[in-house]
MDAnalysis code that builds the backbone (N, CA, C; Angstrom):
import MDAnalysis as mda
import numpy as np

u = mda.Universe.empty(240, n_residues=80, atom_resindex=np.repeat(np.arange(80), 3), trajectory=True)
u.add_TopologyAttr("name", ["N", "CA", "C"] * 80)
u.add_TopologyAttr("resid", np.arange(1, 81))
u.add_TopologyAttr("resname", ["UNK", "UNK", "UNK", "UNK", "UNK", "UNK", "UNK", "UNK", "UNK", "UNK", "UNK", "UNK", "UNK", "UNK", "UNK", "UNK", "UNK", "UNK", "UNK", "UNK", "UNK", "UNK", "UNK", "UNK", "UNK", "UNK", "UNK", "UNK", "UNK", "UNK", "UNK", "UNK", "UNK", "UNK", "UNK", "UNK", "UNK", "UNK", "UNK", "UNK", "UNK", "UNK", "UNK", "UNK", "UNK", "UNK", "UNK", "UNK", "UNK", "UNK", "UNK", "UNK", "UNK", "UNK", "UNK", "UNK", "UNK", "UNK", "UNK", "UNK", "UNK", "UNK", "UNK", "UNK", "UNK", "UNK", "UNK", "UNK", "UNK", "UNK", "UNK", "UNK", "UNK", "UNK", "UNK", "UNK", "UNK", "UNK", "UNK", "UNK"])
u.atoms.positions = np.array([
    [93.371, 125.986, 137.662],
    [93.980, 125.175, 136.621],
    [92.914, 124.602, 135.679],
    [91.834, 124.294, 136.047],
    [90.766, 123.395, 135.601],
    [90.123, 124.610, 134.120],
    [89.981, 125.869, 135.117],
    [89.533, 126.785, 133.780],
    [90.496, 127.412, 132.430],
    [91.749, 126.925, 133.407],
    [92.485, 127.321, 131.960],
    [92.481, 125.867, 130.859],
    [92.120, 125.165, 131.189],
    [91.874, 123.592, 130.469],
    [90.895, 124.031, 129.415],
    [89.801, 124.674, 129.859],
    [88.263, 124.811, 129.051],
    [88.317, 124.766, 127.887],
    [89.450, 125.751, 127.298],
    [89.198, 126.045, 125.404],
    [90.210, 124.632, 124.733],
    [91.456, 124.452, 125.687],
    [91.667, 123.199, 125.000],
    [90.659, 121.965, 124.604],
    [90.105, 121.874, 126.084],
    [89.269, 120.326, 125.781],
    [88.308, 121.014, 125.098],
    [87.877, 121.992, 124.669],
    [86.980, 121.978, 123.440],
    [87.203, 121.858, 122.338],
    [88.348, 122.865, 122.054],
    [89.048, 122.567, 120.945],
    [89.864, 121.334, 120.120],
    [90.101, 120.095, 121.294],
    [90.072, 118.757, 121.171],
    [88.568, 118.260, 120.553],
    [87.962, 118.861, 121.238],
    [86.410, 117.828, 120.993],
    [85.980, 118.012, 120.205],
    [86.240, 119.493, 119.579],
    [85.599, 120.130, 118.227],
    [86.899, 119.367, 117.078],
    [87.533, 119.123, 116.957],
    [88.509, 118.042, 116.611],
    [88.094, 117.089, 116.453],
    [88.081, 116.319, 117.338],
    [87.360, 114.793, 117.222],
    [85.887, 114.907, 116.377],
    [85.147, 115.785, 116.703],
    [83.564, 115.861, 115.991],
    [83.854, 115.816, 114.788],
    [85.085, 116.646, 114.051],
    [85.530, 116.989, 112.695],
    [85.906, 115.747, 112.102],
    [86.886, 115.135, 112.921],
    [87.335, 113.910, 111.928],
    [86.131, 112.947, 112.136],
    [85.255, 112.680, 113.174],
    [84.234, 111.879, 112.896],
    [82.955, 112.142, 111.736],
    [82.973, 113.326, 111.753],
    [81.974, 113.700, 110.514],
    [82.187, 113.552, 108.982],
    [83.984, 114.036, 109.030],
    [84.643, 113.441, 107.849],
    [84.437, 111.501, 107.465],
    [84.885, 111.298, 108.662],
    [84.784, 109.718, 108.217],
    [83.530, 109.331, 107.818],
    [82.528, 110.044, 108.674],
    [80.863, 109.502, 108.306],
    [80.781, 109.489, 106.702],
    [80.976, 110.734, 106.498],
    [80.907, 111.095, 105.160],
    [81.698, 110.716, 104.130],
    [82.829, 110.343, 104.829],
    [83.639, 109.289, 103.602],
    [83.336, 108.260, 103.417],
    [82.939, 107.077, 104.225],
    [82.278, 106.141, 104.157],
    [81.385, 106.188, 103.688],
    [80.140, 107.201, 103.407],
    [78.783, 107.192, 102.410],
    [79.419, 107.521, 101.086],
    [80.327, 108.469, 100.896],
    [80.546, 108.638, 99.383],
    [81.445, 107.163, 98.996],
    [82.337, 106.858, 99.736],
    [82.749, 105.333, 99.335],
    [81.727, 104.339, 98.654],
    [80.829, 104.522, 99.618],
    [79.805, 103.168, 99.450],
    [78.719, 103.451, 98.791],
    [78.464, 104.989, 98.573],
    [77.728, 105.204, 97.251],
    [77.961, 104.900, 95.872],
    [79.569, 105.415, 95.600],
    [80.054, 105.473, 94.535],
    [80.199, 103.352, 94.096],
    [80.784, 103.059, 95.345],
    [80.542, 101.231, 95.054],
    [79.462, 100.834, 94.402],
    [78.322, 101.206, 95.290],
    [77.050, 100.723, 94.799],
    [76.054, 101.459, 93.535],
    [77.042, 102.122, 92.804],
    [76.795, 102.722, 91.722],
    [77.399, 102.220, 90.657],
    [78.591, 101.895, 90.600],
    [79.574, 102.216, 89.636],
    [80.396, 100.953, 90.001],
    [80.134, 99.576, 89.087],
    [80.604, 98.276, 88.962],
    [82.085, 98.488, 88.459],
    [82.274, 99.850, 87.424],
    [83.817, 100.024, 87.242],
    [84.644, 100.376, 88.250],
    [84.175, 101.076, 89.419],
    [84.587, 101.750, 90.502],
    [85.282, 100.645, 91.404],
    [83.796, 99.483, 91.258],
    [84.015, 98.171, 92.279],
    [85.692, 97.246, 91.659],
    [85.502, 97.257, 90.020],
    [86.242, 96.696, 89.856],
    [87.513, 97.148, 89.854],
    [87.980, 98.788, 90.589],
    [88.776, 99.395, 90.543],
    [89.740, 99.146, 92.275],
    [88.297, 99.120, 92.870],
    [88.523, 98.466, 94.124],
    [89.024, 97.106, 94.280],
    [88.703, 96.362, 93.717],
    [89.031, 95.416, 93.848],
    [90.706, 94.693, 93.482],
    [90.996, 95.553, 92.231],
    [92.248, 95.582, 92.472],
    [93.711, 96.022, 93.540],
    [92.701, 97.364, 94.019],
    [93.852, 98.152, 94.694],
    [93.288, 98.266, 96.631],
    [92.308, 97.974, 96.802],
    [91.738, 97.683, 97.885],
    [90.824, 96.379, 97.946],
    [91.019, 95.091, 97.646],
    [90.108, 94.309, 97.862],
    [89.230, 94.165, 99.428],
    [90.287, 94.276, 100.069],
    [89.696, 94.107, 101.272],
    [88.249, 94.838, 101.862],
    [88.143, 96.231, 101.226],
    [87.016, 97.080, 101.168],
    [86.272, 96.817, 100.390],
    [86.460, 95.980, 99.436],
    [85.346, 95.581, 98.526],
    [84.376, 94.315, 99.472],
    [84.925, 93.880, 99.728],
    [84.543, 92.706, 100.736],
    [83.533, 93.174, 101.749],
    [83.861, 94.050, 102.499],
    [83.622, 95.119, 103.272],
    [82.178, 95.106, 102.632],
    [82.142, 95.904, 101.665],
    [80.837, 96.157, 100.552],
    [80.105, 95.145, 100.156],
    [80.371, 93.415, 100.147],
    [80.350, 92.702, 99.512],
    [79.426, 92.170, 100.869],
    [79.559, 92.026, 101.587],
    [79.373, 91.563, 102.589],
    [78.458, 92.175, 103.364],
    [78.473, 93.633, 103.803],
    [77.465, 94.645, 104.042],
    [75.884, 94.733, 103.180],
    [76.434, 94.780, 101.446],
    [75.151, 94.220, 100.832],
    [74.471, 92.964, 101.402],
    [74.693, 92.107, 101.272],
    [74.426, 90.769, 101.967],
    [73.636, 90.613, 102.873],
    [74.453, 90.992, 103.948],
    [73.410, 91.130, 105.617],
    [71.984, 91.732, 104.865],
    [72.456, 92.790, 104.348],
    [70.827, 93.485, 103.590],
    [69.909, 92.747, 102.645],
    [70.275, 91.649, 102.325],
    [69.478, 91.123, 100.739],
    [70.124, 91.293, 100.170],
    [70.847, 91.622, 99.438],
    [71.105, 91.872, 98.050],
    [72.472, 90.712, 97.868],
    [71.786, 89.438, 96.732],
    [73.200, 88.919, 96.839],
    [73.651, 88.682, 95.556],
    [72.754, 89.420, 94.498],
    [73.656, 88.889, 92.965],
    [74.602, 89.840, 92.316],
    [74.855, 90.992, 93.621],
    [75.979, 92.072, 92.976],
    [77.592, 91.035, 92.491],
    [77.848, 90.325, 93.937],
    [79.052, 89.950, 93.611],
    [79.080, 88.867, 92.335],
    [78.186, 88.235, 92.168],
    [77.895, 86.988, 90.904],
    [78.140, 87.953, 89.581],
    [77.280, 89.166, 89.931],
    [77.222, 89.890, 88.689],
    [78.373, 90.399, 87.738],
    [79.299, 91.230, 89.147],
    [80.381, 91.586, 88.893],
    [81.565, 90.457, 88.678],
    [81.773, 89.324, 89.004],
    [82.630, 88.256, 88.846],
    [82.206, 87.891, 87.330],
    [80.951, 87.480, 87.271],
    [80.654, 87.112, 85.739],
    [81.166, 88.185, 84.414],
    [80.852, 89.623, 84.767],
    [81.129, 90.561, 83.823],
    [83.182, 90.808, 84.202],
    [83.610, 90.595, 84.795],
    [85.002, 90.460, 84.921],
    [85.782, 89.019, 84.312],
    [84.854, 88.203, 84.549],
    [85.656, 87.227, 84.253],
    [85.092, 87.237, 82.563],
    [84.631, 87.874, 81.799],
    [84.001, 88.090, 80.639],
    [85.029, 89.134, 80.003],
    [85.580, 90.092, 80.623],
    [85.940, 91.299, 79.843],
    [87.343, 90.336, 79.285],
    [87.719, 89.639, 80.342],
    [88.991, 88.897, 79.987],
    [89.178, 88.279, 78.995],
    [88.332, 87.562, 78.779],
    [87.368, 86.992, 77.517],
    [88.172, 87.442, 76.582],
])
């Protein structure tokens, strides 16, 4: 019984590797494109804030803290 299991649980695992590599990689193009592209952020911020935060916050731990000042100032400006 055990050897007829073999190609499933691989084929599960090769599964799981897939969607984990996807996510890796979605999460870097996410957080590239954030930390590129202040229109992007402010695109986020409408329709996903919560991930902006995410970003907002992640910069942070790292140093970097005048993204969010930056982007609040140039938003609360366009309104202007």
């Amino acid at each position: 019984m055990a050897h007829t299991m073999e190609p499933l649980a691989k084929k599960i695992f090769k599964g799981v590797l897939v969607v984990e590599l996807l996510g890796i990689f979605g999460a870097y193009f996410l957080f590239n494109r954030m930390n590129t592209s202040q229109d992007f952020r402010q695109t986020m911020r409408k329709k996903f804030s919560f991930i902006l935060e995410v970003y907002y916050k992640s910069i942070e731990q790292s140093g970097i803290y005048e993204v969010r000042e930056q982007d609040q100032e140039r938003w609360l400006n366009s309104k202007n």
